[in-house]
C-alpha positions in Angstrom: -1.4 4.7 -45.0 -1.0 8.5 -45.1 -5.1 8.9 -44.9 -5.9 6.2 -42.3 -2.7 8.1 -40.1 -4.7 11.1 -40.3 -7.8 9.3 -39.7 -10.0 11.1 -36.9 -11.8 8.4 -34.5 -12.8 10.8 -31.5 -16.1 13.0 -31.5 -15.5 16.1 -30.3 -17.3 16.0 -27.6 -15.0 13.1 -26.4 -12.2 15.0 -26.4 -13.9 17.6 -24.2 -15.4 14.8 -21.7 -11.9 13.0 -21.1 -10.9 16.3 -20.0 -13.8 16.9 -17.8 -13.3 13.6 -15.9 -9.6 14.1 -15.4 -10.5 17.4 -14.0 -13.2 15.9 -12.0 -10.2 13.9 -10.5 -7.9 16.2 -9.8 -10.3 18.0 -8.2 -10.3 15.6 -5.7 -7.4 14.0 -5.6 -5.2 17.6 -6.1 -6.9 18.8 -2.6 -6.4 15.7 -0.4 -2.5 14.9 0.2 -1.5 19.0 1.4 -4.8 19.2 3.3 -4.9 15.7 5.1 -1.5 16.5 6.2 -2.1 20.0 7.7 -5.5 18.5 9.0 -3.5 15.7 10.8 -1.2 18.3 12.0 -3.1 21.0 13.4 -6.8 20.2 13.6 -7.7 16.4 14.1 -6.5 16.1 17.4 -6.2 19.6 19.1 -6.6 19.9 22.2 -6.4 16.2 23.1 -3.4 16.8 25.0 -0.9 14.4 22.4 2.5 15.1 22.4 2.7 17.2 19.1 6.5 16.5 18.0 5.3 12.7 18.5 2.1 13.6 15.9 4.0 15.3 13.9 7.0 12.5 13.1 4.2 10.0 12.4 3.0 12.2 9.3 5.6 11.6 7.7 5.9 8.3 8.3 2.0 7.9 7.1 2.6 9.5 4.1 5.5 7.1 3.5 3.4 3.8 4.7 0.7 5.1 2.2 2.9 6.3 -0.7 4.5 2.1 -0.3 0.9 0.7 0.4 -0.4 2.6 -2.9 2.7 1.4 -5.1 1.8 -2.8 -4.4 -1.7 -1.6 -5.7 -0.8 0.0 -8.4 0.9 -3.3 -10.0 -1.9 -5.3 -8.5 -4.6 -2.8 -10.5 -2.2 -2.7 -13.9 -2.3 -6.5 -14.0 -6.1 -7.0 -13.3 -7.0 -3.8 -15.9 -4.9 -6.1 -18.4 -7.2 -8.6 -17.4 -10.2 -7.4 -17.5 -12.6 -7.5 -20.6 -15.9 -6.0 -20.5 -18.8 -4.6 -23.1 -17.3 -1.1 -21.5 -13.7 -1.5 -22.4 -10.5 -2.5 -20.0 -10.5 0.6 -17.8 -13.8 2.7 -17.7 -15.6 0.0 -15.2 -12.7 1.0 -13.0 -13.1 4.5 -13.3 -17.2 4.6 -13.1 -17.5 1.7 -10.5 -14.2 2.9 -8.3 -15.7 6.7 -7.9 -18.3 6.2 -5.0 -15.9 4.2 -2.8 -13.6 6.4 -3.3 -15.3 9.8 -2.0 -17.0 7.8 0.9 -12.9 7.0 2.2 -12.1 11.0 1.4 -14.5 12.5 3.6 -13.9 9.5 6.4 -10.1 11.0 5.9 -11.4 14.4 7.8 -13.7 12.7 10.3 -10.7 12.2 13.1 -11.9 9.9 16.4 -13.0 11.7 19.4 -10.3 10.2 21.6 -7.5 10.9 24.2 -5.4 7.8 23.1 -2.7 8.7 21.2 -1.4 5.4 19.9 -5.3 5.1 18.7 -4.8 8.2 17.0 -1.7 7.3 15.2 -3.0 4.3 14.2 -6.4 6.1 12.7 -4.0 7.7 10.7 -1.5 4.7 8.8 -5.0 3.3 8.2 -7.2 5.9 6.8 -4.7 7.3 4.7 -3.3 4.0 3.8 -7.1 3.0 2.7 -7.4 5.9 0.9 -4.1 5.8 -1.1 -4.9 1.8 -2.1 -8.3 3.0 -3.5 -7.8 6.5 -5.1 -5.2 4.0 -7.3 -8.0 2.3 -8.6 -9.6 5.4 -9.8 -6.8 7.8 -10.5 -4.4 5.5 -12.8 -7.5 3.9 -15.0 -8.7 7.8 -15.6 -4.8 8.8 -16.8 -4.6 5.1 -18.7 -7.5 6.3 -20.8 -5.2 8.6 -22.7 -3.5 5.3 -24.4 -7.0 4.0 -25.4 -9.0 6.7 -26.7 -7.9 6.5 -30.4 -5.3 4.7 -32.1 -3.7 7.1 -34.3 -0.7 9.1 -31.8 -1.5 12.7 -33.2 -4.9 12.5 -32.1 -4.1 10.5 -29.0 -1.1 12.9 -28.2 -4.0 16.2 -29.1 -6.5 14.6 -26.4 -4.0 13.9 -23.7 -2.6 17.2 -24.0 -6.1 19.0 -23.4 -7.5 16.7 -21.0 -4.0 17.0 -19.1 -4.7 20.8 -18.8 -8.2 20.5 -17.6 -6.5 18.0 -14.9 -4.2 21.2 -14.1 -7.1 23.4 -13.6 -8.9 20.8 -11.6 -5.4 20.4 -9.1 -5.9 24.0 -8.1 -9.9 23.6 -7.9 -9.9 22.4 -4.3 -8.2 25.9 -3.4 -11.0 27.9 -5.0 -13.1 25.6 -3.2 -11.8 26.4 0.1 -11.9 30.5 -0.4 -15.5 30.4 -1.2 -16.3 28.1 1.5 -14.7 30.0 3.9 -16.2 33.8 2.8 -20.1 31.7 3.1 -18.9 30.5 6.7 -18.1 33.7 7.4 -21.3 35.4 6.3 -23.3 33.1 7.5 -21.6 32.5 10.9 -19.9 36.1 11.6 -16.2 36.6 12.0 -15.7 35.0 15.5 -17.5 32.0 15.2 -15.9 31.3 12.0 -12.7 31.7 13.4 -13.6 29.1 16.0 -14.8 26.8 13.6 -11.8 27.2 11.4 -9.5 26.2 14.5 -11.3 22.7 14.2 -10.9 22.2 10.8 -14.7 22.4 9.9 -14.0 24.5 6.5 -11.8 21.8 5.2 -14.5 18.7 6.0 -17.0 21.1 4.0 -14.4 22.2 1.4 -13.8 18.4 1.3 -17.6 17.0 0.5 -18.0 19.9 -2.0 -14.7 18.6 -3.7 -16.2 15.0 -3.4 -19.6 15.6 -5.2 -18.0 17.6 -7.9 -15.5 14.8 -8.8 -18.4 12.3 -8.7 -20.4 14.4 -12.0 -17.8 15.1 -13.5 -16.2 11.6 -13.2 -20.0 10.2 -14.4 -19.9 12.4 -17.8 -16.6 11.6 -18.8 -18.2 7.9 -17.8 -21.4 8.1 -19.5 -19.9 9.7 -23.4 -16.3 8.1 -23.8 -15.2 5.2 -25.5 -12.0 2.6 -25.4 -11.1 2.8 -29.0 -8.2 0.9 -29.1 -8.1 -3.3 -29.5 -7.2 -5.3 -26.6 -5.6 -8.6 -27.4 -6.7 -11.8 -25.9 -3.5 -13.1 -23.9 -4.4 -13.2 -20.5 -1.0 -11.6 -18.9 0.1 -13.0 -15.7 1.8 -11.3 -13.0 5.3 -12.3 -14.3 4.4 -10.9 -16.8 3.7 -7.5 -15.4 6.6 -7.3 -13.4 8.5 -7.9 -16.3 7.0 -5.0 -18.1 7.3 -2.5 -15.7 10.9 -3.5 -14.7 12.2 -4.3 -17.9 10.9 -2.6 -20.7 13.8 0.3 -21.3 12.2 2.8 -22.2 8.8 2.3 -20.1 11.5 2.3 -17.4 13.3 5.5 -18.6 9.9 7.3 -18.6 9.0 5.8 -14.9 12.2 6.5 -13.0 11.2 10.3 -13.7 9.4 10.0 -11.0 11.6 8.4 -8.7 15.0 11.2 -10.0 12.4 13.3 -9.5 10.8 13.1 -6.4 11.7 16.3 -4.1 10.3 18.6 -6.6 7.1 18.3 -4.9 7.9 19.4 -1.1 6.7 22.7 -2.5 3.3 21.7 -2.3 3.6 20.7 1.3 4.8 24.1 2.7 2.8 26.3 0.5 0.0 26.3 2.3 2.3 27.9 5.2 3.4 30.5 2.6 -0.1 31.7 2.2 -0.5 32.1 5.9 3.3 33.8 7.0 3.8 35.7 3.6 0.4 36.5 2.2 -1.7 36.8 5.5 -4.3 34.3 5.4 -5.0 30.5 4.5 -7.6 31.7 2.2 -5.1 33.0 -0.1 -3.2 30.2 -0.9 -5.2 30.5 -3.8 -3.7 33.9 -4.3 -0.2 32.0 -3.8 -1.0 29.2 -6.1 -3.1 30.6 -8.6 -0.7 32.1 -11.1 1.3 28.6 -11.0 -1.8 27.4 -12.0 -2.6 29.2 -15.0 1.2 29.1 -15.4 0.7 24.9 -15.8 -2.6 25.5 -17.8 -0.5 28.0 -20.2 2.3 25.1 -19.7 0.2 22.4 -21.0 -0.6 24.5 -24.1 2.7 25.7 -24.6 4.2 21.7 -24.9 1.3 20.7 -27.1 2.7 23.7 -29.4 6.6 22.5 -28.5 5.8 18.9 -29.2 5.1 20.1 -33.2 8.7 21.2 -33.2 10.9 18.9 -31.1 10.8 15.3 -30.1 8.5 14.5 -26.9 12.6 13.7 -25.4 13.6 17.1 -26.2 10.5 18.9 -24.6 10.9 16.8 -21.5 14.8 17.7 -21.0 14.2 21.4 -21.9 11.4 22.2 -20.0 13.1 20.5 -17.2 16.2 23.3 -17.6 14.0 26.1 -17.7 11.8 24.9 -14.4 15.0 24.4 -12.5 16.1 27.7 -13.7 12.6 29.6 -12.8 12.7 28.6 -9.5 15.9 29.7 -8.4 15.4 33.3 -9.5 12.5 33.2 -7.7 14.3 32.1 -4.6 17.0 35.0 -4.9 14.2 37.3 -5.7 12.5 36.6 -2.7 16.0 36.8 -0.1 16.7 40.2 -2.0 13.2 41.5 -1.3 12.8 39.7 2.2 9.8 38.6 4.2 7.5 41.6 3.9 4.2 43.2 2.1 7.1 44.0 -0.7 7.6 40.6 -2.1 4.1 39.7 -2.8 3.4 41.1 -6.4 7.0 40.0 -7.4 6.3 36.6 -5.5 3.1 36.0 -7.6 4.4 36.9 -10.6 7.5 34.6 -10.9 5.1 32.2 -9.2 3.2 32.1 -12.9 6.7 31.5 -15.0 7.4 28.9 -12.5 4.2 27.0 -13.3 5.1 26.4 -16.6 7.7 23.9 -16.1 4.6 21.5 -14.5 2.8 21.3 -17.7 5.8 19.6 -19.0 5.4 16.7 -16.4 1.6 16.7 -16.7 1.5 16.1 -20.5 4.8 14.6 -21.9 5.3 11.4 -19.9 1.4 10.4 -20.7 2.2 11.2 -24.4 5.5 9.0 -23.7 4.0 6.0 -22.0 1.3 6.0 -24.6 4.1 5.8 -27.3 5.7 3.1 -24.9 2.4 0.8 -25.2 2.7 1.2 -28.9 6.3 -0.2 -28.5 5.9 -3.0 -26.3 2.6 -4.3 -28.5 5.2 -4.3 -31.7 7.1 -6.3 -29.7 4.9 -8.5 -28.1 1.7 -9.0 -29.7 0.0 -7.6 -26.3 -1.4 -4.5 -25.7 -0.6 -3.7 -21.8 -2.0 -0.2 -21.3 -2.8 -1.0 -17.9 0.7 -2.6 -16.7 2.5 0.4 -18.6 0.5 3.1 -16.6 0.9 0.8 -13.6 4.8 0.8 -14.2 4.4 4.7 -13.8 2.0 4.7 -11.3 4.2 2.4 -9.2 7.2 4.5 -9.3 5.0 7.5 -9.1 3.4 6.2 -5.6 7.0 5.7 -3.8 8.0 9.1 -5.3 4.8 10.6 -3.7 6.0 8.7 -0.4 9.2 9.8 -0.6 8.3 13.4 -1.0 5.2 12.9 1.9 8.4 12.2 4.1 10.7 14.6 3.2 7.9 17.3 2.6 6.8 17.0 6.4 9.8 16.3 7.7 11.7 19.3 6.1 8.5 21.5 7.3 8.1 20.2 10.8 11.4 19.2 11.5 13.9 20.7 9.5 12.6 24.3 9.4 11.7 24.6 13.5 8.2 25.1 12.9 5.7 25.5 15.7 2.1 24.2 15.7 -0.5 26.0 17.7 -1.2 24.6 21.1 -4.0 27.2 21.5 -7.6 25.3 20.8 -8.9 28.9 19.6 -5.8 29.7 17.0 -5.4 27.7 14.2 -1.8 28.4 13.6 1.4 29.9 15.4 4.0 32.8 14.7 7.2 31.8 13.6 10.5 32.9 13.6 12.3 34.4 10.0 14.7 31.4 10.0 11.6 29.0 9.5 10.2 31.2 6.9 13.2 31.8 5.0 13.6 27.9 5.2 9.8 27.4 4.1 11.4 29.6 0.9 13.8 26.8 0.8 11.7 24.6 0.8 9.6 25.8 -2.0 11.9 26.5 -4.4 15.7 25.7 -4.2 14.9 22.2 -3.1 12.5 21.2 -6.0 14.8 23.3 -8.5 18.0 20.4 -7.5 15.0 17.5 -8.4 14.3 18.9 -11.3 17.2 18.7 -12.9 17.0 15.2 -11.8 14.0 14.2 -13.0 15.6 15.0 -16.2 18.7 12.7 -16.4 17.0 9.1 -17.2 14.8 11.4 -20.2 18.5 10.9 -22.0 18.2 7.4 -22.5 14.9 7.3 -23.4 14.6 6.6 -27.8 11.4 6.0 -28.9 11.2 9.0 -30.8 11.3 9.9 -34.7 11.7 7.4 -37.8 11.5 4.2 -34.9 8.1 6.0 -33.6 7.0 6.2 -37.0 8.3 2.8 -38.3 5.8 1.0 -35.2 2.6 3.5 -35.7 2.6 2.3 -39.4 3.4 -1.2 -38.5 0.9 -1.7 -36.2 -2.1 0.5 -38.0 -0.7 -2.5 -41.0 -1.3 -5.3 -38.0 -4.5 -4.4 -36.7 -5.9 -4.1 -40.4 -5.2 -7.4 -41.5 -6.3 -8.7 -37.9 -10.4 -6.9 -38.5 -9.9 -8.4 -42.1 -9.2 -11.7 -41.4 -11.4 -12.7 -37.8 -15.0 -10.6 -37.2 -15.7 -12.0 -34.5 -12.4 -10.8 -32.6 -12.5 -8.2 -29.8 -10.1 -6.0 -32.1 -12.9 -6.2 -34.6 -15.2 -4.9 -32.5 -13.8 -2.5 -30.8 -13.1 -1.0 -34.3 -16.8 -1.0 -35.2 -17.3 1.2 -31.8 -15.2 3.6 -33.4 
């Protein structure tokens, strides 16, 4: 047993291309929620003389609509990837067939009716973003329920996450880079002034948007076109009793979900960062600027749990990383009062920005590595393997985090922090008072600092770690041996032979 646990099923190359498509994804999906809502907000209807408090408390609630909308369909999709047997495996015709539909609603995200009915409006908005939620859950969940399929032995599985979750990092902060070049080509090309105007309507986010589009559709079709589903599916049809019953009571599954859902405030940074860039730094453009060193801070993160993980059980990581995020961000937020709003804070700002980032490549790799290890557990126990119910589970409770934090996120920005939207059709964004910037500050880091302590507290209860990780690895390596010896013709059989 000690050779086959060391057994390598994964070319190289695999390893490499699983990255690249979760990149490819995140690349699209990192740049929609922040920009839809400050396209929804200040460009899709400028001008149109709607009442902008009204527009504004309806963002919020679309996020929230969505983020319910998009939990339904992420059970729905678990429970029909458990289903679903093809030559390709369970959940690549999901990710290969789901990618064109999927950009076609992105870009009709940023392509706002030309009317003066505001209830028409409002209602564009619930529906689009709704329609875009339901089907980026087709896509995005298969792509992350890979991770639990690529090999069957957990060290390689748990080696291949933890890269392809940091080439998903990179990818979250690739729409950014996107936008920056766009804009210094618009401006080149168009000059200064008409740029500007342009920018006031949103037209560098529809082109940032396309760009974004086409880059997750090739990257998407090589991680499509070189991976393979190495894992054995069993042949129990599950129905949706049963998938309910998964997700809702399977402990630890549960543990590893409700994360999300402790969790969920940590993200209202990402709403008002973009507001940052423009009141702190000077420019929308330099977001990237803003962003950019939590970025290679969550690259450097994902590396640093990989190297964690060798020393401490995937609980442990999870609960410290958690203590040292929460602790990152609230020096940054008494660094940034002492300094105050001015050209002072910036290179301070940035840097702390970077240590701050770390914490997130705790939350992109570890739960993956977890609910992986959780699919182990509930096949030992079962006799079915339910990768796509398990990553369902999470998605679920990830989707009405993401809708709770799409409310609060707005409504803290919009609301809560007195901010002012331009009413000017030639100025994208208004000046604002230091009590709604030092809220924005709020906003981006004592806020997410109190959820992530939170997200940490059901991580305690969580057990499937050491000797009773080990005990079901070797149990079910013992298992699927016996079931390729003693049936040929079974789908574990060959799905073996693929590897």
């Amino acid at each position: 047993m000690g050779n086959s646990e060391k057994k390598k099923y994964m070319k190289k190359s695999e390893i490499f291309t699983f990255g690249i498509g979760l990149f490819g994804v995140a690349l699209l999906t990192g740049w929609m929620p922040d920009y839809t809502q400050t396209y929804f907000a200040d460009f899709a209807f400028k001008g149109k003389g709607f009442d902008a408090g009204v527009i504004s408390a309806n963002i919020s609630t679309v996020f929230l609509a969505a983020g319910i909308i998009g939990a339904v369909i992420e059970l729905i999709t678990g429970f029909l990837i458990d289903n679903t047997r093809t030559r390709l495996g369970k959940v690549k015709p999901w990710i290969g067939f789901g990618a064109v539909p999927m950009v076609i609603i992105a870009m009709l995200v940023f392509c706002a009716p030309d009317t003066r009915n505001q209830t028409l409006a409002i209602v564009w908005m619930y529906v689009i973003y709704s329609l875009y939620t339901a089907v980026g859950c087709a896509v995005e969940r298969p792509s992350e329920c890979f991770g639990a399929l690529c090999s069957p032995e957990p060290s390689e599985r748990s080696t291949a996450i933890s890269i392809a979750s940091f080439m998903k990092s990179v990818g979250q902060s690739g729409g950014m880079v996107v936008i920056m070049v766009v804009g210094i080509i618009m401006k080149a090309v168009m000059g200064q002034q008409q740029f500007k105007n342009a920018e006031a309507q949103g037209l560098d986010l529809v082109i940032a948007t396309a760009i974004c589009a086409l880059g997750f559709i090739i990257f998407v079709m090589i991680f499509f076109i070189n991976n393979k589903e190495r894992v054995p599916y069993t042949r129990e049809k599950v129905s949706l009793k049963d998938a309910v019953k998964v997700v809702f009571t399977h402990k630890n599954l549960l543990m590893v979900s409700l994360t999300k859902l402790t969790g969920f405030g940590r993200g209202v940074y990402g709403t008002v960062s973009l507001y940052i860039a423009i009141y702190l730094l000077g420019s929308k453009d330099l977001k990237l600027a803003l962003l950019l060193p939590m970025g290679i801070g969550t690259a450097v993160g994902t590396l640093l749990v990989n190297f964690v993980l060798k020393k401490f059980s995937t609980k442990q990581t999870y609960i410290l990383f958690c203590v040292y995020g929460a602790s990152t961000l609230t020096i940054l937020y008494f660094v940034a009062t002492g300094i105050g709003f001015r050209s002072e804070l910036i290179i301070p700002f940035l840097i702390l920005n970077f240590f701050c980032g770390i914490q997130h490549g705790n939350t992109n790799v570890t739960p993956n590595i977890m609910i992986a290890d959780c699919v182990d557990e509930i096949e030992y126990k079962t006799g079915k393997r339910q990768e796509g119910l398990a990553y369902a589970g999470f998605g679920l409770f990830a989707k009405v985090a993401s809708a709770f934090t799409k409310a609060l996120g707005p409504w803290l920005l919009y609301t809560w922090s007195g901010y002012l939207a331009s009413t000017d059709a030639n100025i994208a964004y208004a000046a604002q008072s230091d009590s709604t910037l030092n809220k924005f500050l709020m906003i981006y880091t004592i806020i997410p600092a109190v959820f992530v302590i939170l997200q940490g507290v059901p991580i305690i209860f969580y057990d499937m770690v050491g000797d009773k990780k080990e005990k079901i690895t070797k149990a079910l390596m013992e298992r699927r041996a016996a079931a390729s010896a003693g049936d040929a013709d079974t789908p574990q059989e060959k799905t073996s032979e693929n590897a």
